[in-house]
Every structure is written in C-alpha cells, then in structure tokens.
Backbone as CSV, one residue per row, in Angstrom:
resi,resn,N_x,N_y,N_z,CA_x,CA_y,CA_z,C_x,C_y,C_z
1,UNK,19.780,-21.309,29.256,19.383,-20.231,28.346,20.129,-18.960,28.738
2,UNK,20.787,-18.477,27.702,21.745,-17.057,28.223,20.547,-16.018,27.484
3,UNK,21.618,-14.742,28.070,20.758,-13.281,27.712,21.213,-13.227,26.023
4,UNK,22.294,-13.308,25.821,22.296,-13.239,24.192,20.839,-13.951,23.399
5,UNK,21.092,-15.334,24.151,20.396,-16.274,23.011,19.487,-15.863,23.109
6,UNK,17.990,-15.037,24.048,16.597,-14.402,24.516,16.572,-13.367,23.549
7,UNK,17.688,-12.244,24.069,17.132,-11.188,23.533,17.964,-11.275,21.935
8,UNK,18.878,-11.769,21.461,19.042,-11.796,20.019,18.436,-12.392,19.168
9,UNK,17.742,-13.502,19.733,16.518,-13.999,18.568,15.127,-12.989,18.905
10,UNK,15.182,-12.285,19.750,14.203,-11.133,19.804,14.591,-9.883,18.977
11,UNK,15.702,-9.670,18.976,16.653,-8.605,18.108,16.488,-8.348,16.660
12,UNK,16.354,-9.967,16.241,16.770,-10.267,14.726,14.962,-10.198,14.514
13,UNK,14.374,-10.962,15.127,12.578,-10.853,14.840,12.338,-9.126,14.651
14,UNK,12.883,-8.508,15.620,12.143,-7.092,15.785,12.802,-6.702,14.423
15,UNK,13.699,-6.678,14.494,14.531,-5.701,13.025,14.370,-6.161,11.723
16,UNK,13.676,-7.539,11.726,13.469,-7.861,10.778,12.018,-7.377,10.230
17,UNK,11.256,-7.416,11.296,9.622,-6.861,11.298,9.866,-5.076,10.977
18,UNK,11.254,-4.510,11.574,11.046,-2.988,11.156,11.350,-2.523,9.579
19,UNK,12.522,-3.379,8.970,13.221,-3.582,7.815,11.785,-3.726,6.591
20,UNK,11.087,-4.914,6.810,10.002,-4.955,6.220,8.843,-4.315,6.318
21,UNK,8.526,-3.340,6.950,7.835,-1.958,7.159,8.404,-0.967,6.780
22,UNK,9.819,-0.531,6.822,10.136,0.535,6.125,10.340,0.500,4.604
23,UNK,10.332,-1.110,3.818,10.533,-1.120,2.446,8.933,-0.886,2.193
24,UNK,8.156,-1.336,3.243,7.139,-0.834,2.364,5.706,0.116,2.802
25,UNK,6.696,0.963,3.546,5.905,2.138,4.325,5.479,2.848,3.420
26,UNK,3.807,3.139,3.775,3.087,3.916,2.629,2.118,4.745,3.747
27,UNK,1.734,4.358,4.990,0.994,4.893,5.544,1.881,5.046,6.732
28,UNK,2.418,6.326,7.353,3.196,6.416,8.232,2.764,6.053,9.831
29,UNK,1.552,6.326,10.110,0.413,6.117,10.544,0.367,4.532,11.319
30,UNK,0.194,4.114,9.968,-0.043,2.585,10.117,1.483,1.578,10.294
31,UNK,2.117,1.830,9.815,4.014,1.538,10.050,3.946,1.814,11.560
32,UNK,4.233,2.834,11.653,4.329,3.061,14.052,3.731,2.428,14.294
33,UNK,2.293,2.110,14.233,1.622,1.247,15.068,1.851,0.271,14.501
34,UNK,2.124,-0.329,13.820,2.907,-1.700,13.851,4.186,-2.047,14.560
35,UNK,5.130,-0.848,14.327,6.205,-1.140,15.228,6.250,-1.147,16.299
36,UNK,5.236,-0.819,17.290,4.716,-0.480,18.717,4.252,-1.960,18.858
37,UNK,3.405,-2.229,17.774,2.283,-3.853,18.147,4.048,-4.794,18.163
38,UNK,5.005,-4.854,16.943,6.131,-5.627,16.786,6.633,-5.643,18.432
39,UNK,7.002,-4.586,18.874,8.061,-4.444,19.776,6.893,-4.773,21.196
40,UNK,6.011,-4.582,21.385,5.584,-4.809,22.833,5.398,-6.321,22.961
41,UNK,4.875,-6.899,21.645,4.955,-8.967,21.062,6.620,-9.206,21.656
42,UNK,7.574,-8.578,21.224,8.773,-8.817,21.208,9.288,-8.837,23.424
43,UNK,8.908,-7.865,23.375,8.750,-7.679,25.378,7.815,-8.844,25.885
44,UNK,6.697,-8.811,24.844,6.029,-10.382,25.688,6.745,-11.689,25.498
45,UNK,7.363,-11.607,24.584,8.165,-13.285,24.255,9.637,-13.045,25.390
46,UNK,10.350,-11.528,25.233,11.354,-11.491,26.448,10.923,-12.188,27.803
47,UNK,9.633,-11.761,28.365,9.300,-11.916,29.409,8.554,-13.230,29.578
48,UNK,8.028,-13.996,28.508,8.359,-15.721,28.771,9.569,-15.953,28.758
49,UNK,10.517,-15.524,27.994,12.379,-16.592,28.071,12.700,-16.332,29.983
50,UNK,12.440,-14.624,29.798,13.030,-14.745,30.967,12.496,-15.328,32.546
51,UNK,10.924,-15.768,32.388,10.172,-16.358,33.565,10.533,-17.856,33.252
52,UNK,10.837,-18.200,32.089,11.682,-20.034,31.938,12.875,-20.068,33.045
53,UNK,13.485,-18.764,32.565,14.958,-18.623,32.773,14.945,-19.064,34.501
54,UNK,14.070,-17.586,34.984,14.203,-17.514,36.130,13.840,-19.241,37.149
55,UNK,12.802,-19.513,36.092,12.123,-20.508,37.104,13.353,-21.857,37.032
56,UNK,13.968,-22.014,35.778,15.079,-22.912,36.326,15.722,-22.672,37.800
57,UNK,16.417,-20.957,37.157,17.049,-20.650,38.518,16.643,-21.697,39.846
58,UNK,15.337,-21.044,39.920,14.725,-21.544,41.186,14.867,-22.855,41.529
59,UNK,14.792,-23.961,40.186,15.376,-24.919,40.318,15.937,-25.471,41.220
60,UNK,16.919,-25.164,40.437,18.734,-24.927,40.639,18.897,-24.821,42.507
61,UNK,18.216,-23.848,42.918,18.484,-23.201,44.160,17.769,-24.252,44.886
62,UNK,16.527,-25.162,44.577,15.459,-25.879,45.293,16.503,-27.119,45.321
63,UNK,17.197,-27.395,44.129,17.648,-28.934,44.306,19.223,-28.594,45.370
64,UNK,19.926,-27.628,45.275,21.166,-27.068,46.076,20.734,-27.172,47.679
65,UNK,19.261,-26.354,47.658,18.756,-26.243,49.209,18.789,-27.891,49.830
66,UNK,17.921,-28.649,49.137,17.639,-30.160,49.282,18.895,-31.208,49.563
67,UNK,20.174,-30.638,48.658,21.622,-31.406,49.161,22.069,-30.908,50.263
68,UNK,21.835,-29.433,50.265,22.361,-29.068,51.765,21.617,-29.828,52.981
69,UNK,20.312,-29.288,52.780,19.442,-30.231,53.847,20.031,-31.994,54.244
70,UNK,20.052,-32.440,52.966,20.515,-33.630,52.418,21.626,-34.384,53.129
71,UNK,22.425,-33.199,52.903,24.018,-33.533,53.666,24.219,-33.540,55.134
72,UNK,23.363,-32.082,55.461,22.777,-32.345,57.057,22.553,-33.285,57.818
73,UNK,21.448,-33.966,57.278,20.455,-35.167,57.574,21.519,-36.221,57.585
74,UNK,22.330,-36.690,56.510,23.235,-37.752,56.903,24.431,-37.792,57.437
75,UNK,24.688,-36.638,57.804,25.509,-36.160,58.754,25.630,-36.298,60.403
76,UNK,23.679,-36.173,60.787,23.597,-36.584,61.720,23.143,-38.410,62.069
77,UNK,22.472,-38.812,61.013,22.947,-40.216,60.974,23.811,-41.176,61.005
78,UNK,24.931,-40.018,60.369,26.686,-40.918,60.438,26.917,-40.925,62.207
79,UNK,26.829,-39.581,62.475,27.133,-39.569,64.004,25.977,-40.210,64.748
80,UNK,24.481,-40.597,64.531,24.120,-41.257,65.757,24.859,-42.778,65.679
81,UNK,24.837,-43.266,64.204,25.385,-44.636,64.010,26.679,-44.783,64.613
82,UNK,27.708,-43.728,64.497,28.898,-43.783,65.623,28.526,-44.006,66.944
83,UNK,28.141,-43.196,67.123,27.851,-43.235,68.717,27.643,-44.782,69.152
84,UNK,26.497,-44.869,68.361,25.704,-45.956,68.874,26.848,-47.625,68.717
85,UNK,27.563,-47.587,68.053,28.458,-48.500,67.572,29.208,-48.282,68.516
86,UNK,29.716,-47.168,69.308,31.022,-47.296,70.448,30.271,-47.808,71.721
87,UNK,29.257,-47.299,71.975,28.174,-47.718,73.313,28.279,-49.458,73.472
88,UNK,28.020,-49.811,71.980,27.953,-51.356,71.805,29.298,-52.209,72.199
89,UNK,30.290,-51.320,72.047,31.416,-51.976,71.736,31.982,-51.765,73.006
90,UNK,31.506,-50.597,74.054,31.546,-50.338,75.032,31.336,-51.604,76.040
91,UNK,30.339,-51.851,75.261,29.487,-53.084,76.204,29.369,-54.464,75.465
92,UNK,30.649,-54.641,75.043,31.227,-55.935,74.635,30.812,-56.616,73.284
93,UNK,29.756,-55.522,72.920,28.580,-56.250,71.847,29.986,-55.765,70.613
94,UNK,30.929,-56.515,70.243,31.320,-56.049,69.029,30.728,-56.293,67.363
95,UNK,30.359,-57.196,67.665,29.497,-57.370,66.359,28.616,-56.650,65.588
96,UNK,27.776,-56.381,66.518,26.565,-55.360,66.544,27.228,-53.525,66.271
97,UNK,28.267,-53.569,66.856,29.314,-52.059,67.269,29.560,-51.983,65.642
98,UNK,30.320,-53.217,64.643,30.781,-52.751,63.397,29.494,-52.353,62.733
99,UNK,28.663,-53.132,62.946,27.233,-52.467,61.865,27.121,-51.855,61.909
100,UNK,26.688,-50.912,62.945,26.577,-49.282,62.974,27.704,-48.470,62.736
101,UNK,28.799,-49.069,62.893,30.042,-48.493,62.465,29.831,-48.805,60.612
102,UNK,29.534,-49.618,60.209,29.097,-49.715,58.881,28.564,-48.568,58.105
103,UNK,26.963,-48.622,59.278,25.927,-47.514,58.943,26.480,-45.965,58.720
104,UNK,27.217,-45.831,60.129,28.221,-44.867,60.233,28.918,-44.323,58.558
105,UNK,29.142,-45.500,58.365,30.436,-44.881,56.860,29.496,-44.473,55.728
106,UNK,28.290,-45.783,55.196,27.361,-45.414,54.872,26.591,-43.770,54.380
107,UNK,26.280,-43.705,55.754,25.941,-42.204,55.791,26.630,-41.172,55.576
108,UNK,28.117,-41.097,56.051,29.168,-40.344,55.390,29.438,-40.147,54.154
109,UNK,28.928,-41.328,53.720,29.623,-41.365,51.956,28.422,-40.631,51.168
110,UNK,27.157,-40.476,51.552,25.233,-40.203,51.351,26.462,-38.797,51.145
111,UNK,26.584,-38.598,52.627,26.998,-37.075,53.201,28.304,-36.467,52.451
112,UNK,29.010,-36.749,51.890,29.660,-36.401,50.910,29.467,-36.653,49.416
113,UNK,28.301,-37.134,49.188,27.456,-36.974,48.033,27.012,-35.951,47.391
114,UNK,25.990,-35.740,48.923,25.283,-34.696,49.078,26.282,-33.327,49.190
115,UNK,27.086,-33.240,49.539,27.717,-32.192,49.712,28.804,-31.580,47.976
116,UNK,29.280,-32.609,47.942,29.693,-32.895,46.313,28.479,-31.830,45.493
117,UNK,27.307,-32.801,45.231,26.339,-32.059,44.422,25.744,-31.045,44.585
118,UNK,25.712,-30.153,45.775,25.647,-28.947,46.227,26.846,-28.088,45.639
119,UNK,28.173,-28.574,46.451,29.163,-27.749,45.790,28.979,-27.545,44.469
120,UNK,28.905,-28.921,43.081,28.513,-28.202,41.991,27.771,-27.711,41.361
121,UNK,26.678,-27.127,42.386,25.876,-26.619,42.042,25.797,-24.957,41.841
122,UNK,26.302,-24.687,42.755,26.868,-23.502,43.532,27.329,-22.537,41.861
123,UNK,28.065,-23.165,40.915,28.913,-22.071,40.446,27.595,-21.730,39.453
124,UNK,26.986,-22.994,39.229,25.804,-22.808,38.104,24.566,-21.586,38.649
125,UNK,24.367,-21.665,40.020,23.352,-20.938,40.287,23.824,-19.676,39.773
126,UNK,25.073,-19.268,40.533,26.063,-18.026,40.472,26.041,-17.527,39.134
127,UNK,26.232,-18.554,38.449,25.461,-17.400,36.742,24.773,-17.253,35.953
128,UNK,23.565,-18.549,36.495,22.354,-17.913,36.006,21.638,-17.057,37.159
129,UNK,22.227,-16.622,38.124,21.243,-15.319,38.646,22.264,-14.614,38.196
130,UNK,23.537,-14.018,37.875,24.091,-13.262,37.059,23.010,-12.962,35.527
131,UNK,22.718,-14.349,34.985,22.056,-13.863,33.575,20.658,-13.439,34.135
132,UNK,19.715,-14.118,34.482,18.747,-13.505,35.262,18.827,-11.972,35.096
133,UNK,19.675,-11.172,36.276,20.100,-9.876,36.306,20.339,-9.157,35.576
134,UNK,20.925,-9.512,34.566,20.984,-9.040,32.697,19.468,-9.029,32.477
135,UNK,18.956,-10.290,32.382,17.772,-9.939,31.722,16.856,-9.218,32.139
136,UNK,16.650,-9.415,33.858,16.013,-8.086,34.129,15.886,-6.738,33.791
137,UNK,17.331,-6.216,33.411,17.794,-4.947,33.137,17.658,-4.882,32.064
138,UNK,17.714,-5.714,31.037,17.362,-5.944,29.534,15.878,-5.419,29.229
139,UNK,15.468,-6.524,30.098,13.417,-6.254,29.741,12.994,-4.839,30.411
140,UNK,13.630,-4.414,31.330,13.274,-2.771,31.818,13.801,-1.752,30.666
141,UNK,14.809,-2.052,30.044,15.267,-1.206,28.782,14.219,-1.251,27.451
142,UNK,13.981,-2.309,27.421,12.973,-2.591,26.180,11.718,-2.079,27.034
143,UNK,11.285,-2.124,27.754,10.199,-1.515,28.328,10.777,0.164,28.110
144,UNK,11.641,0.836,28.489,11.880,2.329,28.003,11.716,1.952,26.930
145,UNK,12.336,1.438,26.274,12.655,1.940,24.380,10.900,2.003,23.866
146,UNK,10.418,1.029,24.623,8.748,0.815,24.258,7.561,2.207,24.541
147,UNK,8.650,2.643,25.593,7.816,3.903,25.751,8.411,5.129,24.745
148,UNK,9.840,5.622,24.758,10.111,6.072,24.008,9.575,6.157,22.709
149,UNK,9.476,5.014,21.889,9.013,4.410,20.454,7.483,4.847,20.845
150,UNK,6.440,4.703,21.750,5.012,5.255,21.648,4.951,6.619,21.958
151,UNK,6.131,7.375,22.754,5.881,8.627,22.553,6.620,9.457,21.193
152,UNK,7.404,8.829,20.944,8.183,9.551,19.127,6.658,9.317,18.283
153,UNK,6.325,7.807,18.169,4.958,7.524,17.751,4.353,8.577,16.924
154,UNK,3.612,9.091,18.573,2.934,10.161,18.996,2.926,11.608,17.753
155,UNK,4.751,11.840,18.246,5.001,13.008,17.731,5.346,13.084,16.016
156,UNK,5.519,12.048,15.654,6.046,11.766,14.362,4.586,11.786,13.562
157,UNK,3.449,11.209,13.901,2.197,11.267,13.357,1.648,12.733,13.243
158,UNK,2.043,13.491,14.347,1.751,14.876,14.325,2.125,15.354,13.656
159,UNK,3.574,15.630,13.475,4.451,16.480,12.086,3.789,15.677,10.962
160,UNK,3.587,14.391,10.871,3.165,13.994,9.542,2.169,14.564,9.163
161,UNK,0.798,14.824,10.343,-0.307,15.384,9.800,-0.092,16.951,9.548
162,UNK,0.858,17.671,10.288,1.224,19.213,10.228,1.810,19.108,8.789
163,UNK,2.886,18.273,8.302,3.193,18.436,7.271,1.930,18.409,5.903
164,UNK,1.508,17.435,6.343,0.648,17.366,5.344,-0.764,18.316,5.175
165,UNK,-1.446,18.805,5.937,-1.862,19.929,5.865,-1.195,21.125,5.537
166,UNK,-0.057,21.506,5.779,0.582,22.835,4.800,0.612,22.275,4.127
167,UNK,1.026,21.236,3.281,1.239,20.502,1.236,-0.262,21.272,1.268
168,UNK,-1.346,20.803,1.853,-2.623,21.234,1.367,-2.967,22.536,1.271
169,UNK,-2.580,22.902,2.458,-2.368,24.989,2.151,-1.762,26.046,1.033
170,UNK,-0.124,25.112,0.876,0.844,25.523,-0.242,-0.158,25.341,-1.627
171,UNK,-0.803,24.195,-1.792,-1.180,23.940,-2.677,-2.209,24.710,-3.046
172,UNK,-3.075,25.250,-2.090,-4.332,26.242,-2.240,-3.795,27.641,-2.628
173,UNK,-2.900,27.958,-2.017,-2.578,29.159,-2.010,-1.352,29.209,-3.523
174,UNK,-0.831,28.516,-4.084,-0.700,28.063,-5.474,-1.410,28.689,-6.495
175,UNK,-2.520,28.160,-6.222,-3.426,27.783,-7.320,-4.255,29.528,-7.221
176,UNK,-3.712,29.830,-5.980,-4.561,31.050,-6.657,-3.203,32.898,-6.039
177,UNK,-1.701,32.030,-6.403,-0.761,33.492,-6.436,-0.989,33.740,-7.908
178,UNK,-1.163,35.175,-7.871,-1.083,35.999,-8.979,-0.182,35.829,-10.021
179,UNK,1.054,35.494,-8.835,2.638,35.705,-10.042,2.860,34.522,-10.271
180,UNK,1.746,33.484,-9.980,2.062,32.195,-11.062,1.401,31.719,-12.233
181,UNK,2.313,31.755,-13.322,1.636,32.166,-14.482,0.803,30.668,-15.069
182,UNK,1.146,29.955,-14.589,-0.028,28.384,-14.157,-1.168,28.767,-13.450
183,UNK,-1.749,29.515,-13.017,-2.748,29.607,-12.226,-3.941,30.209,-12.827
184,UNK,-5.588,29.853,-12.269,-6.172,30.261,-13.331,-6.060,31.823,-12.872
185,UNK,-6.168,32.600,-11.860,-6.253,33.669,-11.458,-5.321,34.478,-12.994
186,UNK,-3.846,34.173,-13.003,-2.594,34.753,-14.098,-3.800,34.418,-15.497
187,UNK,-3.858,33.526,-15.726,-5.070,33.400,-16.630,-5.464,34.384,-17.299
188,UNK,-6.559,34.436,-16.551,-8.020,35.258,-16.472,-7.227,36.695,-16.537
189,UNK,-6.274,37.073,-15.542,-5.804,38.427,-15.753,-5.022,38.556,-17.419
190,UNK,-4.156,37.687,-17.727,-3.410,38.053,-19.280,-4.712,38.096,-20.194
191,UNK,-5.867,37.313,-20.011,-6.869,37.437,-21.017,-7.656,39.073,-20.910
192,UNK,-7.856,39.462,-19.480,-8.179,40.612,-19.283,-7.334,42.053,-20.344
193,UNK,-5.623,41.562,-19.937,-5.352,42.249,-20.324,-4.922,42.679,-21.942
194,UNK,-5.430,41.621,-22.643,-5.256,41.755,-24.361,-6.889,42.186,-24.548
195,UNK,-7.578,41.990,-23.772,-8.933,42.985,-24.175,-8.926,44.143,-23.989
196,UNK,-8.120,44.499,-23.025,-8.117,46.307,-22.752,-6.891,46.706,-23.681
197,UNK,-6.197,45.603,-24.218,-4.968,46.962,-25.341,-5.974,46.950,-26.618
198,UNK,-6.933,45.567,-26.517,-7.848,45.780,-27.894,-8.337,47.050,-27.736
199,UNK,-9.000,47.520,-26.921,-10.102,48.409,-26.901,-9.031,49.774,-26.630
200,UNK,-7.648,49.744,-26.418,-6.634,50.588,-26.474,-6.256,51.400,-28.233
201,UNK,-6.764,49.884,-28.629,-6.165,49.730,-30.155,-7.258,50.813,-30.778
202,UNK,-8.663,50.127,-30.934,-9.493,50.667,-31.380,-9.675,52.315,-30.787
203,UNK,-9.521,52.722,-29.570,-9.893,54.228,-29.510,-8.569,54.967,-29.921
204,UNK,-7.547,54.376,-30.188,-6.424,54.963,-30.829,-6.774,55.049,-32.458
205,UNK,-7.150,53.853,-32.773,-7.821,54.157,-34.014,-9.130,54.994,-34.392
206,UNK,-9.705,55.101,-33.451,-10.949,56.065,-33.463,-10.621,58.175,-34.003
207,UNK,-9.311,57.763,-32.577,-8.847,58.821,-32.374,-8.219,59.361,-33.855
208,UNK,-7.384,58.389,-34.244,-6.633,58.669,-35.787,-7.916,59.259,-36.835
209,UNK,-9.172,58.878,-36.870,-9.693,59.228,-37.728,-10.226,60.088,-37.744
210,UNK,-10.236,60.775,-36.062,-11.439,62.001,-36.209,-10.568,63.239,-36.246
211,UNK,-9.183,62.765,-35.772,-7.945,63.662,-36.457,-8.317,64.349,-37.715
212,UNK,-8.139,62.997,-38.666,-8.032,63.474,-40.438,-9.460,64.228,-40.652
213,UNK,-10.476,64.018,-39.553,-11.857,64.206,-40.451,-10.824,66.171,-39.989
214,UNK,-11.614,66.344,-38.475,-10.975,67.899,-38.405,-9.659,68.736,-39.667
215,UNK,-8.694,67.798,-39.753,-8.115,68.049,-40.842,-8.503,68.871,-42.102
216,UNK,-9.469,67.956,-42.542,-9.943,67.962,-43.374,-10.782,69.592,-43.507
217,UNK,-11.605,69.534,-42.240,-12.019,70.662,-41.973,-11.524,72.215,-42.059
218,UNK,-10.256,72.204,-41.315,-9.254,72.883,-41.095,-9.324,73.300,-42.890
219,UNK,-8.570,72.858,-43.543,-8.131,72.616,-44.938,-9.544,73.633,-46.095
220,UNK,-10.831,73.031,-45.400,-11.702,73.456,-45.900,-12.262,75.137,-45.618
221,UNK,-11.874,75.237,-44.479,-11.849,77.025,-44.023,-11.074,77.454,-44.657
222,UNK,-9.959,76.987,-45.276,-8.779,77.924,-45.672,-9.024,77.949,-47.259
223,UNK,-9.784,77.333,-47.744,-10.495,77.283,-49.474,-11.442,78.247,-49.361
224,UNK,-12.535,78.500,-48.425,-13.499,78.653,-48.016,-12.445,80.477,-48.273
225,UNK,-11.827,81.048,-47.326,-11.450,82.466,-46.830,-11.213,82.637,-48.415
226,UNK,-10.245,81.671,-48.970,-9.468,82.180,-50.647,-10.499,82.709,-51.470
227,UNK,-11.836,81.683,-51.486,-12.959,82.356,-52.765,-13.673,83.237,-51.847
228,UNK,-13.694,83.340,-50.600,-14.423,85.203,-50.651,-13.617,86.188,-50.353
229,UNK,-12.038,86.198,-50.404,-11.525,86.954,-50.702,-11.310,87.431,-52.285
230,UNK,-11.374,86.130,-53.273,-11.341,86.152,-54.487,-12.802,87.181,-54.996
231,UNK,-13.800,86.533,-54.538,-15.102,87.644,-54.687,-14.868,88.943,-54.294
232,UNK,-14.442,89.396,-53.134,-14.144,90.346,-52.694,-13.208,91.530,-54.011
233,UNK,-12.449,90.398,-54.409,-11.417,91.573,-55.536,-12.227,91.566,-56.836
234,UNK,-13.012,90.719,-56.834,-13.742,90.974,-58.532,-14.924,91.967,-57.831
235,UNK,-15.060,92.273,-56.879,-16.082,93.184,-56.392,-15.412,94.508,-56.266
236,UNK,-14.117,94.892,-56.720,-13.762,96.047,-56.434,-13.232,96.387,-55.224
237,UNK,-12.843,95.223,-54.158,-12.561,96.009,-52.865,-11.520,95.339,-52.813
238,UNK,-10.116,96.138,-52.322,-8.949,95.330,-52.003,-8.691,95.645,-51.301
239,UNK,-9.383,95.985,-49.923,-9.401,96.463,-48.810,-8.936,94.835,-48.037
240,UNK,-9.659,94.075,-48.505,-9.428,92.343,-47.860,-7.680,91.870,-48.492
241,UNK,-7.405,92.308,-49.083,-6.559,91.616,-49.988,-5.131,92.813,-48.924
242,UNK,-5.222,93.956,-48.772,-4.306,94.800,-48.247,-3.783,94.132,-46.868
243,UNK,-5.089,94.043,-46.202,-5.157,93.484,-45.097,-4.013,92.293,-44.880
C-alpha cells in the first residue's frame, strides 16, 4: 500500500463530500460542520491505511529478523557438523566423517537461504518505512488542516452571524430613513404635507375675500363723503366744497 493510493482515495472522498456541500449550501452553519465531520472521518480512515501499512512494515522486519536469526542458527550447525566430521575422520571413522560433512553442506545451503531471503528483504523494508514516513507526515498535516478548517469554522460562522445581523439593522433603519421615499415614515410626512398647503390654500383664500369685503368698504366711505358733501352745497355752504 503506497502514500498516493491512502491519501488519494481519501482526497477524491473529501473533495467530493466538499463539492456536494457547496452546490448545495444553504445553511453556512451546517456546511462547516459537515466539512469538519467529512474531514476528521477522512483522518480516521488515513489512520487505519496507515496502522495496516505500518503493521505490514513490522512484518516485513519480524520475518527479515527470523532469516537473520535463521541464517545464524545454520551457520553454526554447518560448522559443528564440520568439525565433527574432521574429528571422525581424524579417527579413521570415514564414513561417519562424510555424513556430517553432508550435514555440514546441508546447513550451508538452509544458511544461504536464509541469508538470500533476508537480503531480499532488505530493499522492501527500506521503502515501506520510507512510505510509512510520508504517511506519518501526511496524517500530522491533515491533522493541521483539521485544525485550521475548525478554527476558520469558527470565524466564518461569526462574520456570517455579524453579517447577518447588520442585513437586519440596514433593514430597520430602511424602513424608517426619512429620505426614503418607500418608507412609511416619507409617507406619512408627503401626506402631512398636502394637508398643510390645503389649509395654506384655504387661508389664502380666506384672506382674498376679506380683502374685497374691506374693499368694498373703502369704496363705500368715498360715496358716503360725495352725498354729504352734495347736502352740504344744496345747504348753502361751499365752505366743504372749497376745501
């Protein structure tokens, strides 16, 4: 199991889970905390691949340890069976000398078995604790990004609610500016103000008439002076009339 194949089928799950939350994000709220629930699911499935991963490793290293041991062990069997085969042969027993000289080869061949399957073992360990090491550093990154992503979270819910309480303020304070002529406040004032040019209208018209009445008046003193000056001259006095 490599680090691509772990974390890119974790890659394509997560982005696919964010893709389908943002087509149909309606509650901003509720979207983050989903992407928080997506992505920490996504760190728990990392961290099974990578405890599979590792525990092969270990494997790997248990069956390598076991050939080494392995190779050891018949290593010193090749050499007691030598030994013991020259002692014999020492002491005339040749017959007995090739068997263990047999045993001898035997064990050599165990012992270059064992050593064989160690050696190829060796390059395999070498890169899966290389991938291992990736993934470690992988799952500590997604662990930041996890914190990162719950503290943006955090802050992104805040502006959402800051935003959305001024919409609610703008909107109050709307509904009641003066200089918007939508509002009932503009309203109520233009209705105010065609009642006061009415009542503008009418004492202008009031005014026009008590004009003509005085007029009228005026007009009537000056008829009024003519016939008692007129009396005045049929009375003999043109004392008014000199004047």
């Amino acid at each position: 199991m490599t680090k691509q194949s772990i974390f890119g089928r974790i890659a394509q799950l997560t982005r696919a889970n964010i893709n389908a939350l943002l087509d149909s994000a309606e509650d901003p709220e509720k979207m983050l905390d989903q992407m928080v629930r997506d992505f920490t699911n996504s760190i728990a499935d990392a961290e099974s691949a990578i405890a599979e991963t590792i525990g092969n490793l270990r494997l790997l290293e248990d069956d390598h340890r076991e050939d080494v041991q392995a190779a050891g062990e018949w290593g010193r069997k090749a050499l007691a069976a030598s030994r013991k085969a020259d002692e014999l042969r020492t002491a005339g027993n040749a017959v007995d000398a090739d068997k263990f000289d047999n045993l001898a080869k035997v064990a050599l061949g165990r012992q270059l078995q064992s050593e064989k399957e160690a050696t190829d073992a060796e390059p395999q360990i070498a890169s899966q604790t290389a991938v291992v090491e990736q993934l470690k550093t992988g799952l500590n990154t997604m662990k930041t990004k996890l914190g990162q992503l719950t503290s943006k979270r955090s802050e992104l819910i805040a502006r959402s609610k800051t935003a959305a309480a001024q919409s609610q303020v703008m909107d109050a304070v709307k509904s009641i500016d003066i200089m918007d002529p939508t509002s009932e406040v503009s309203r109520f004032e233009d209705k105010i103000r065609r009642e006061e040019a009415k009542v503008r209208g009418a004492s202008e018209l009031a005014a026009s008439s008590l004009d003509a009445q005085f007029e009228s008046l005026d007009d009537l003193g000056e008829l009024t002076e003519v016939d008692a000056r007129l009396a005045a001259l049929k009375a003999g006095s043109p004392s008014s009339i000199e004047q």
